[in-house]
C-alpha positions, 0 to 999 in steps of 0.5 A: 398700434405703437400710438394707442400704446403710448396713449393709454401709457399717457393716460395711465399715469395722468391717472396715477399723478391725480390720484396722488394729486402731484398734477394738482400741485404742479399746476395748480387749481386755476389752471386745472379749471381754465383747462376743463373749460377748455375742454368743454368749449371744445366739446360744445363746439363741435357738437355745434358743428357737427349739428349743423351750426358750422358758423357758430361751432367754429367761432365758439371753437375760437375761445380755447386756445385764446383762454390757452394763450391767456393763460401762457400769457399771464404765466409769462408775466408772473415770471417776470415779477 
């Protein structure tokens, strides 16, 4: 129960900071997107695997933490500079 709580109050100010567009400031619009494409690879995954392409679901659901780790990457480098 303490864990749905927690949720929802995660959720809640998620909600709250983009609608005052801080997360947007904060992170940035290529990283908002690269996330939602996260997001939906790993939507589309399991739908691949849960429809019966288990093969398939799991090599797709490969791609999103590689583009995450890309993304640390290459934020890693800009640092550097």
């Amino acid at each position: 129960m303490k864990f749905l709580r927690l949720n929802n109050i995660f959720f809640i100010n998620l909600c709250f900071e983009i609608k005052n567009m801080n997360l947007i400031k904060k992170l940035g619009a290529t990283n908002i997107l690269l996330l939602c494409l996260c997001a939906s690879i790993i939507a589309v995954s399991e739908y691949l695997f849960f429809s019966g392409d288990q093969l398939h679901g799991i090599f797709v659901g490969i791609w999103a933490p590689m583009l995450i780790g890309l993304m640390i990457f290459f934020k890693l480098i800009r640092i550097d500079r």
